[in-house]
Structure formats: C-alpha cells, structure tokens
C-alpha positions as CSV (number, residue, x, y, z in Angstrom):
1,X,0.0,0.0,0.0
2,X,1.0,3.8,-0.7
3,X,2.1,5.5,2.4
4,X,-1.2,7.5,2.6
5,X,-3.2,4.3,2.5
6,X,-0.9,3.0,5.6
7,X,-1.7,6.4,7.4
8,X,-5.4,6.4,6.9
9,X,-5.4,2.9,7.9
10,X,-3.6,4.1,11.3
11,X,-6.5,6.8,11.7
12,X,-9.4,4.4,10.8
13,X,-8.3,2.0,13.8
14,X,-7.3,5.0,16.4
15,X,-9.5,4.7,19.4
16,X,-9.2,8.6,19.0
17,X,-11.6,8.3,16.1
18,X,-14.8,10.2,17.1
19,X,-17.3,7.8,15.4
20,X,-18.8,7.1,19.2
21,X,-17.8,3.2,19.3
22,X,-16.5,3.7,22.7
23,X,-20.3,3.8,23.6
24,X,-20.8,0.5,23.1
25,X,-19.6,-3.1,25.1
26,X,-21.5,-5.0,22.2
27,X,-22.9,-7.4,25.5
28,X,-20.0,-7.3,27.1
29,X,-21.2,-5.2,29.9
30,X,-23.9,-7.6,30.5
31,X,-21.6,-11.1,30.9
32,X,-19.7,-8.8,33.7
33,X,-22.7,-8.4,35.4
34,X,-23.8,-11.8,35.0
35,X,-20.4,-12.9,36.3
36,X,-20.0,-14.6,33.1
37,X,-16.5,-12.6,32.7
38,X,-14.7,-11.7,35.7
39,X,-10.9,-11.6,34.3
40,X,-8.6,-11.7,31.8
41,X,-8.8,-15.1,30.8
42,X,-12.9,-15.0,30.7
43,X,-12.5,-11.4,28.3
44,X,-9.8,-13.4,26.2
45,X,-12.2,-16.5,25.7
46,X,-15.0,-14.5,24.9
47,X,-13.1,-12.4,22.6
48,X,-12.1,-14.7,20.7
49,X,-15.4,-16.1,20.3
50,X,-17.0,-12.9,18.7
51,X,-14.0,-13.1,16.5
52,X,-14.3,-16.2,14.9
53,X,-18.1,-16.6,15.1
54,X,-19.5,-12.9,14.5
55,X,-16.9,-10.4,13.4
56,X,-15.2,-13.0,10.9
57,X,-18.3,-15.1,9.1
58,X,-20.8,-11.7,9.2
59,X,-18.7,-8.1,9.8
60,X,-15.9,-9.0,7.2
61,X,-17.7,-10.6,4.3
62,X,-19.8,-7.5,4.6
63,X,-16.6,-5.5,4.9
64,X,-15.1,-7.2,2.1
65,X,-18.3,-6.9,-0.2
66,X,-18.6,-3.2,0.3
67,X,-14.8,-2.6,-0.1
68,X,-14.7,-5.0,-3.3
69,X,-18.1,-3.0,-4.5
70,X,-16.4,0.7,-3.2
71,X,-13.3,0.0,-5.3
72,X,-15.5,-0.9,-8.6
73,X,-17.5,1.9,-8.1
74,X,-19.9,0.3,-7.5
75,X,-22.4,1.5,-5.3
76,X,-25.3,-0.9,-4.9
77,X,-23.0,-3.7,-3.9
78,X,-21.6,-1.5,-1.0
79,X,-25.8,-0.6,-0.3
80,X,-26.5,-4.8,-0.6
81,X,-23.5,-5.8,2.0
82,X,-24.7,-3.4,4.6
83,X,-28.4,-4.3,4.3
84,X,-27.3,-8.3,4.2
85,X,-25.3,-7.2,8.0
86,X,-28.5,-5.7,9.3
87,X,-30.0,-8.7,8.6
88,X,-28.0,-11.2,9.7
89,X,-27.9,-9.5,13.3
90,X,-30.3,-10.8,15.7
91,X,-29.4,-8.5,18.8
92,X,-31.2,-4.7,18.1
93,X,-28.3,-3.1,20.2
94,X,-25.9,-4.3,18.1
95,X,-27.5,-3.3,14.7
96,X,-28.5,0.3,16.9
97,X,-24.8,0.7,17.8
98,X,-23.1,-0.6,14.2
99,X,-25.3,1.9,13.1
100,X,-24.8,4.6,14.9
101,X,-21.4,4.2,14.8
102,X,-21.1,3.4,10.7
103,X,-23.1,7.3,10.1
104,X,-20.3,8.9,12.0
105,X,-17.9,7.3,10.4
106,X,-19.0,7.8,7.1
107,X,-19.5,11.5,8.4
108,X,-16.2,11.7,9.2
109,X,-14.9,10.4,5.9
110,X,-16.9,12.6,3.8
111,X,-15.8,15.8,5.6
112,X,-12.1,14.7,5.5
113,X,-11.6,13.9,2.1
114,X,-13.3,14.3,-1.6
115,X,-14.9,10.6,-1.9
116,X,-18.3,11.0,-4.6
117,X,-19.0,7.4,-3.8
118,X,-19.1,8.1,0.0
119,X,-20.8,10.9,-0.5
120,X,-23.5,9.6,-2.3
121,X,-23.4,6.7,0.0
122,X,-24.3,9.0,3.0
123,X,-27.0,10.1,0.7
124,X,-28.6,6.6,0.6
125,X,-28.1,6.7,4.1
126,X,-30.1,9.3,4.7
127,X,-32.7,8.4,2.9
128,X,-33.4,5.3,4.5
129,X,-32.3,2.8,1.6
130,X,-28.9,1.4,3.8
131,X,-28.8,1.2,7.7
132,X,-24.9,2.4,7.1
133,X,-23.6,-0.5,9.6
134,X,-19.7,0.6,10.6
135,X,-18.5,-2.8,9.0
136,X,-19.5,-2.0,5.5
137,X,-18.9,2.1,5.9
138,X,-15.8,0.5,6.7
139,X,-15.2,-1.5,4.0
140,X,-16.0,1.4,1.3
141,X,-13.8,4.0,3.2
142,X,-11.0,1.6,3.4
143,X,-11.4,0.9,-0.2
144,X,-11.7,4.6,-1.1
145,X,-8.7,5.1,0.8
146,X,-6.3,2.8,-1.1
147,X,-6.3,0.3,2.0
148,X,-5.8,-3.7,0.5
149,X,-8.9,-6.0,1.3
150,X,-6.9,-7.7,4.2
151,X,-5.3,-4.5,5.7
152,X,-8.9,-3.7,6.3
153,X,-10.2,-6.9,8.0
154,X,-7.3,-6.9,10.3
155,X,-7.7,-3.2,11.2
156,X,-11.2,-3.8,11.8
157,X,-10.5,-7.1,14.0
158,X,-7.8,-4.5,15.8
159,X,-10.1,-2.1,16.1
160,X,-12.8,-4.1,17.9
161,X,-10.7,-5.9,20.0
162,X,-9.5,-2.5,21.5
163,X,-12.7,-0.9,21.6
164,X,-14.1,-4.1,23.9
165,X,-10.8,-3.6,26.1
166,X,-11.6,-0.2,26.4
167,X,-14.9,-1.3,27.8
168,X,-13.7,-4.1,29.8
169,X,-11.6,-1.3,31.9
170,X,-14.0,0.3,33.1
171,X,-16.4,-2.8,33.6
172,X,-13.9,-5.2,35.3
173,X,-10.5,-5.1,37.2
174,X,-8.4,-5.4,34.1
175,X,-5.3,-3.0,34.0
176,X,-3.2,-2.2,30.9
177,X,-0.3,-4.8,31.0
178,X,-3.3,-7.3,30.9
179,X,-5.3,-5.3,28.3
180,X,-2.1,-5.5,26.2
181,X,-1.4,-9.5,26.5
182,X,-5.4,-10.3,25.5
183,X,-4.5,-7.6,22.6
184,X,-1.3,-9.6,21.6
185,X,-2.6,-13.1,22.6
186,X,-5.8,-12.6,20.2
187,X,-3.8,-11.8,17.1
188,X,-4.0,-15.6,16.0
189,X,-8.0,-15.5,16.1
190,X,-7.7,-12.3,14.4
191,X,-5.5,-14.2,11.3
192,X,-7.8,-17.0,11.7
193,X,-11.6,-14.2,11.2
194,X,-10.0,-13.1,8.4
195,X,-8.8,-15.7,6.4
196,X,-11.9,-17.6,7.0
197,X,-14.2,-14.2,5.5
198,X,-11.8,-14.6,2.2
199,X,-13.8,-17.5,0.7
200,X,-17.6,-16.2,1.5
201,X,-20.3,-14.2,-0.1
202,X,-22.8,-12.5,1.2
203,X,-25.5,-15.5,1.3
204,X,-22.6,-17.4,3.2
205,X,-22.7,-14.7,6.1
206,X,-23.1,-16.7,8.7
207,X,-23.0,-15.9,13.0
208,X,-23.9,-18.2,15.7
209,X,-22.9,-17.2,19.0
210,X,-26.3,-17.7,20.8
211,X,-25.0,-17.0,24.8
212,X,-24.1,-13.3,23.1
213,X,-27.3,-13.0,21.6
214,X,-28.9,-14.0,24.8
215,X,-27.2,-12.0,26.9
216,X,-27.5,-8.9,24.7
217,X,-31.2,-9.2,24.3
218,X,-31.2,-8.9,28.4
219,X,-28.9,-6.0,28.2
220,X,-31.5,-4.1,26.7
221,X,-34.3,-4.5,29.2
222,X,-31.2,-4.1,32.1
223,X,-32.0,-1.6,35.2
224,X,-28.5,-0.2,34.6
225,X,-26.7,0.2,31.9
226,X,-23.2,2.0,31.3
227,X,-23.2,1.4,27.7
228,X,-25.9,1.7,25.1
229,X,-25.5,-2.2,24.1
C-alpha cells in the first residue's frame, strides 16, 4: 500500500476516532454483570469467540463486499453488504450501535476527504435505503482510501478488540499490562476471522454465538446500563 493508505489505515483504527464506538460493550457489559466474565482469561475467551463466530463469518464478508463493491465503483454492492449485515444481526443493540457508529464514520470520511461514492453513500443513508452499519462504511472507506482488502479486515478485527478492552476497563479489574497480553494473545484468532471471511459471499454470512445474543437481548431491558448495548 502507498504510504497515505498505511496512514489512513492508522487513523481508521485509532481509538481517538470520534465515530462514538466507545459507547458501546457489544454485550459485554452484561456477561460482567452476570459474572460470566470476571478476568482476563474469561474477556480473552470471549473475545475470541465474537471473532471467529461474529466479526469473521458476518462483519468481514460485509466488509469485504462493500470494499470489493467501493473500489469498482460500484455502489449498490456496497448498499447490498450493509443491508445483508443488518440482517443477519439478531441482537437490536448491536445493529443500533453498528449503526450509529457506521453514520459517524462515514460522516467523518466525507468531511475529511473528496470521496463521490461516500458521498452519495451518506446520501442513501439518509434516505433510508442502507442502515450504514460501521463494518460495511468501513469496508468502502477503506477501499476509497487505497487500504488492500486484508489490511482492512485486520484493522477492523484490531479495532474491535480495542474498543471491547476499552470497555472491559471500566467494567472489570483489568489493568493495561493485561489489556495488552489479550490484545497480543488474540492476534492468531484475528489471522484466523480473516482468512476464513476470504472464501464467503454475502449469502454465506453466517453468526452463531447464541449466549451473546442471549445476553445482549437482556442487556437491553437491564436496570443499569453503562453502555448503550
């Protein structure tokens, strides 16, 4: 990749991004109330399970469709990825917060650089005809940005992983040496989401992590909540 490309993949996966992800625990919060994670090595274990069964077979073929449709120019295949994400997410928090957080992303992109496609992606948006989930907003600004296909799935795996540490701080007990060795110690189940999101389609997008979807469904009828999912 150009040097620009490597730089605005650097930006895209900065917890300093604005694009509100920090918002969400993605039903993390709720296994730490349930006492379902109560250290490193339960975060680590559950970690790796959105990994390999959500963010790999569901956020990166999305990712990879919309960045495959971005670089053709092809809008409607970067509209058809998102709406497949939307649905193929059974938890409404998680679909509220990809949301959420894929407009201010794609905000952010379309005030930071001249990008037509992401522009009139925003436009579709808007309109109603795309949710604009952050995996395939993702995908097309990556794309836009001269970021490879692969780059992008690993900096969205990065960037996941790191926004869940972030929440586990202020839910558990977990310091920063620890935060680091889950970061380091996840990067084979990283390898492993994205190299199994190569060889699917859309109609292959598959997740099945039913305890998440359980326990993110109780999340939103929860007394107390520190995050919005």
């Amino acid at each position: 990749m150009s040097d620009d490309a490597t730089l605005s993949a650097f930006r895209l996966a900065d917890s300093f991004l604005p694009d509100g992800s920090h918002t969400a625990s993605y039903g993390l919060e709720q296994f730490a109330q349930a006492d379902r994670v109560t250290d490193a090595d339960d975060l680590e274990a559950l970690l790796e399970t959105y990994l390999r069964r959500q963010v790999g077979p569901a956020d990166l073929v999305a990712l990879r469709a919309a960045h495959a449709g971005a670089d053709d120019g092809d809008l409607d295949a970067v509209l058809r990825a998102d709406r497949r994400l939307a649905a193929t997410t059974l938890a409404a928090e998680f679909r509220e917060s990809a949301t959420a957080a894929g407009e201010r992303l794609l905000e952010l992109q379309c005030e930071a650089r001249e990008a037509p496609l992401l522009g009139r992606y925003a436009d579709r948006v808007d309109a109603g005809d795309a949710p604009g989930s952050h995996p395939a907003v993702l995908g097309a600004a990556t794309a836009v940005a001269g970021v490879e296909p692969r780059e992008a799935c690993l900096l969205c795996c990065h960037a996941f992983v790191t926004g869940l540490l972030g929440a586990a701080q202020r839910l558990l007990a977990l310091g920063h040496t620890d935060a680091q060795r889950v970061l380091v110690d996840l990067r084979p189940a990283m390898r492993t989401a994205v190299d199994d999101s190569a060889g699917r389609t859309l109609d292959d997008m598959t997740p099945f992590a039913p305890l998440v979807d359980v326990l993110a469904a109780e999340h939103e009828r929860a007394d107390r909540r520190l995050f919005v999912s």
